[in-house]
KEKOLDREN-338627 format. One record per residue: residue number from 1; x, y, z of N, C-alpha, C in turn; residue in three letters. Coordinates in pm, 1 decimal. Example, Ala and Ser with C-alpha at 12.3 -4.5 7.8 and 13.67 -1.06 7.14 Angstrom:
{keke 1,{1319.0,-569.0,780.0},{1230.0,-450.0,780.0},{1320.0,-330.0,780.0},'Ala'}
{keke 2,{1285.0,-225.0,708.0},{1367.0,-106.0,714.0},{1290.0,3.0,787.0},'Ser'}
This chain:
{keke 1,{10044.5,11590.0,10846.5},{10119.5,11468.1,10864.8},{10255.0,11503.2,10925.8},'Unk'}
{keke 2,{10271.0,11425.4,10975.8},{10436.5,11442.4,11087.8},{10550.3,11378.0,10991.2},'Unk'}
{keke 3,{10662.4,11458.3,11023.5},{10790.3,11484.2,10929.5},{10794.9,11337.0,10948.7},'Unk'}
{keke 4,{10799.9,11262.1,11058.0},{10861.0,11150.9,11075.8},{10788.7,11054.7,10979.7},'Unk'}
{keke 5,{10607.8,11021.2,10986.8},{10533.2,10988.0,10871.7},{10601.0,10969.7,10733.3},'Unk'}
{keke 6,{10646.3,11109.2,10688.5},{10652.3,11113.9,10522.8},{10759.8,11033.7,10544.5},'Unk'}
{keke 7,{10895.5,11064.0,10612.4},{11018.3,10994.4,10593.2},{10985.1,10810.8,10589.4},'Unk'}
{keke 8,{10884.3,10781.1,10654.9},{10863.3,10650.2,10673.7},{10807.8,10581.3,10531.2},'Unk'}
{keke 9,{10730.9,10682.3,10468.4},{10645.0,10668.6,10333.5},{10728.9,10682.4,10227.5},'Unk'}
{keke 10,{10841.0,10769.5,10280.8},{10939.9,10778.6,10122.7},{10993.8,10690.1,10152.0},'Unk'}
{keke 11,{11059.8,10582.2,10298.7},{11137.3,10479.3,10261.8},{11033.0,10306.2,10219.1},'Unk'}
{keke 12,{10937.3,10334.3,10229.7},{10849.3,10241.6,10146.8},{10798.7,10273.0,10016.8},'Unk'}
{keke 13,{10837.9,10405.9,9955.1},{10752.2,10406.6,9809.8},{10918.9,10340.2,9746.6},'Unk'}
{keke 14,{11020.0,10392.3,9818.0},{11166.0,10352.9,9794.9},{11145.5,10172.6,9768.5},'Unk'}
{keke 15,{11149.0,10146.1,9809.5},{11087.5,9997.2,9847.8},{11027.3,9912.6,9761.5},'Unk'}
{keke 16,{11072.0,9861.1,9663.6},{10954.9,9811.0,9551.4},{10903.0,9671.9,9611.3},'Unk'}
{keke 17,{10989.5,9579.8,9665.4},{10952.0,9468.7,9753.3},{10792.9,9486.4,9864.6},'Unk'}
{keke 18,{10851.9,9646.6,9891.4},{10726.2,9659.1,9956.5},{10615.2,9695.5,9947.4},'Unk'}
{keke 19,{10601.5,9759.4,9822.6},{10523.9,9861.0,9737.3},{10424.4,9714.3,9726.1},'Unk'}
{keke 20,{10526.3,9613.6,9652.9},{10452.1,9462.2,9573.9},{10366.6,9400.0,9688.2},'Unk'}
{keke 21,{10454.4,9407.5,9812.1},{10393.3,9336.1,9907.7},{10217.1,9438.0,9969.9},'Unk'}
{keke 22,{10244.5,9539.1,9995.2},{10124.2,9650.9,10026.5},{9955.1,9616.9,9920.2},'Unk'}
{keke 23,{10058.4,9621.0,9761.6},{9915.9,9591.0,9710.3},{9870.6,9468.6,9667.9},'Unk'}
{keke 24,{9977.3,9349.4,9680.7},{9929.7,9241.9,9684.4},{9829.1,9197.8,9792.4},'Unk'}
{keke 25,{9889.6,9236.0,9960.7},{9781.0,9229.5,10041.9},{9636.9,9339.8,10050.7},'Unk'}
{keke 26,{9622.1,9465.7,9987.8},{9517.4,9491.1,9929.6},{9451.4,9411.5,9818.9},'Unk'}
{keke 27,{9495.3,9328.5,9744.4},{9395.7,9293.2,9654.7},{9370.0,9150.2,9741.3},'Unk'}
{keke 28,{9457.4,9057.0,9796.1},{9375.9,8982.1,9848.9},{9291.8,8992.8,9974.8},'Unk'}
{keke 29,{9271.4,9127.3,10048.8},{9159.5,9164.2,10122.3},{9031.9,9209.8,10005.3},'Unk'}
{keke 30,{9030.7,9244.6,9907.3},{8913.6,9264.2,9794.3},{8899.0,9102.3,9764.7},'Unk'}
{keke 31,{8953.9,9004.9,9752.4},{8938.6,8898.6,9667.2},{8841.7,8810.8,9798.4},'Unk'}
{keke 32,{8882.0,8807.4,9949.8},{8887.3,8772.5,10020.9},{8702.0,8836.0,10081.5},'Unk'}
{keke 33,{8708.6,8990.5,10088.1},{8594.1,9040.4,10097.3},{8498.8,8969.6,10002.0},'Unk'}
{keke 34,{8498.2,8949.4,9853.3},{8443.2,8924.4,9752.4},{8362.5,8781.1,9779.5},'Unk'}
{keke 35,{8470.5,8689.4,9849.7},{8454.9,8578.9,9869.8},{8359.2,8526.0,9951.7},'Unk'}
{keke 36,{8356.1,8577.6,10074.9},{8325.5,8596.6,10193.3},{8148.5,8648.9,10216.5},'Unk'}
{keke 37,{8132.1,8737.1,10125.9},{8010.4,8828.9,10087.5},{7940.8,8762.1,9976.5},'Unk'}
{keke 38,{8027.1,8609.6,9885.0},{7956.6,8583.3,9794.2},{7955.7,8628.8,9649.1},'Unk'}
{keke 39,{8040.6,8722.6,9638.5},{8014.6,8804.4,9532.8},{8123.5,8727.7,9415.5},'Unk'}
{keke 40,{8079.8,8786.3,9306.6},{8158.7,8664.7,9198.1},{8288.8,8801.4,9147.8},'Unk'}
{keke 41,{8384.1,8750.6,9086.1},{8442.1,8855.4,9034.0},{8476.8,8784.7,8919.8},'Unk'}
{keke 42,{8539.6,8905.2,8832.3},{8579.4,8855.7,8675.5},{8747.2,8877.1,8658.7},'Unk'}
{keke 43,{8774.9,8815.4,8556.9},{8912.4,8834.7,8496.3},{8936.3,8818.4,8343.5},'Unk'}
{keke 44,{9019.8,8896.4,8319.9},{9045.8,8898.6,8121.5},{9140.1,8755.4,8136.9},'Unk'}
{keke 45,{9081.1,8652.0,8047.2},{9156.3,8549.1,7984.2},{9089.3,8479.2,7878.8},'Unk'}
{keke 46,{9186.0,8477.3,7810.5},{9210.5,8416.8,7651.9},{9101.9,8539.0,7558.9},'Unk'}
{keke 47,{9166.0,8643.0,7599.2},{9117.5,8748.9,7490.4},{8971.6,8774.8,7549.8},'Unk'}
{keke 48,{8885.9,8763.1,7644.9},{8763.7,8755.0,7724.3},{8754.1,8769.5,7881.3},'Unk'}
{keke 49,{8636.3,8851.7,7885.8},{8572.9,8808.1,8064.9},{8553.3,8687.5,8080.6},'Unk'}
{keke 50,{8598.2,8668.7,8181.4},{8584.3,8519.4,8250.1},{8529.2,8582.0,8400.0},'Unk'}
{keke 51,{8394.6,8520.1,8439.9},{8345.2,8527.7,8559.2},{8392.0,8389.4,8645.8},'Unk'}
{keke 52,{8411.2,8449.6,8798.9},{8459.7,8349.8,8886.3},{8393.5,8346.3,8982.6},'Unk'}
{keke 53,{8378.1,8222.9,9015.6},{8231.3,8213.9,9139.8},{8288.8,8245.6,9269.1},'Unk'}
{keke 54,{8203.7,8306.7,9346.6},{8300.5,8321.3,9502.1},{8362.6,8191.6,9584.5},'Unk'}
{keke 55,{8297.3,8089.2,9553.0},{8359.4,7914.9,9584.5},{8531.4,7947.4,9495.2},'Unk'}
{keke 56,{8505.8,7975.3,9391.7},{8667.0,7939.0,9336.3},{8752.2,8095.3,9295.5},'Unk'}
{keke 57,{8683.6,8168.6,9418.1},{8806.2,8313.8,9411.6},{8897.6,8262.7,9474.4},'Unk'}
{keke 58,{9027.9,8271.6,9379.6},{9187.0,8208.2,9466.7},{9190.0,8304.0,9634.8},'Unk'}
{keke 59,{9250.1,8269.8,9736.9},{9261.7,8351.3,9808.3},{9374.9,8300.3,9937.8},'Unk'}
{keke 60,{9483.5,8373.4,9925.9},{9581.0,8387.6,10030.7},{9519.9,8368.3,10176.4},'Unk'}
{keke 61,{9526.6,8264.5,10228.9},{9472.0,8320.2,10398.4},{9554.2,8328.4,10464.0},'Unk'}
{keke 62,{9699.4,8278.9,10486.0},{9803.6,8329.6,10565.7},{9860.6,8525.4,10570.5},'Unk'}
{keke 63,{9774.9,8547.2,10442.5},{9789.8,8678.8,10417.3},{9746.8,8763.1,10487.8},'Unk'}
{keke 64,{9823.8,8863.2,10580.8},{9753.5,8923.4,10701.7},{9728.9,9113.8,10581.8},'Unk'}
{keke 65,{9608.3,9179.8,10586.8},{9572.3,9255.0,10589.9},{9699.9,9367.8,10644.4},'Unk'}
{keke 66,{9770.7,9486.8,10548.8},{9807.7,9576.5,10627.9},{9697.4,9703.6,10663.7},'Unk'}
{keke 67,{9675.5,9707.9,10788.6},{9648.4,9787.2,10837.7},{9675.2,9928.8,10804.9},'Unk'}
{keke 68,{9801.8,9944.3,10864.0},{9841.8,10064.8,10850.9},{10004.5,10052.2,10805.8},'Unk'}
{keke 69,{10019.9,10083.9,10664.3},{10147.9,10102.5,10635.5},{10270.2,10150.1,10675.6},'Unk'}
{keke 70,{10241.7,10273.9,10767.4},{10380.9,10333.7,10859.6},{10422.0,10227.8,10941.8},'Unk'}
{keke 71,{10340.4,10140.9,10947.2},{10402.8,10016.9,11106.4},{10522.8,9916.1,10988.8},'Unk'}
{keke 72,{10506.5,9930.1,10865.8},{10581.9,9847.2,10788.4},{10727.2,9868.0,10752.7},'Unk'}
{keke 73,{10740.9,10002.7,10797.0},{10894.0,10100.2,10740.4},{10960.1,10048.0,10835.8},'Unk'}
């Protein structure tokens, strides 16, 4: 990896705004995949699994996918 790389990666792990933003848009590309493919997913509420149908997985669509994180520093 190139010096310039890491410096770009330490000023985003620096970054908690961005850290939040990186894996928020990873999970709504999983929620989004999930959706898309049909697949149901679950969540812990009220002390239990709760299954969620792919019709009512919440999902961000203005939310663009990062690609590649160095383009974000």
């Amino acid at each position: 990896m190139k010096r310039q790389d890491e410096d770009k990666i330490s000023q985003i792990m620096n970054n908690a705004e961005k850290v939040r933003e990186i894996i928020q848009s990873g999970i709504n590309a999983a929620l989004l995949k999930h959706k898309q493919v049909g697949n149901p997913i679950c969540e812990w509420k009220n002390d239990r699994v709760v299954w969620i149908e792919p019709e009512n997985i919440p999902v961000e669509k203005d939310k663009s996918v990062c690609r590649n994180i160095l383009a974000l520093a």
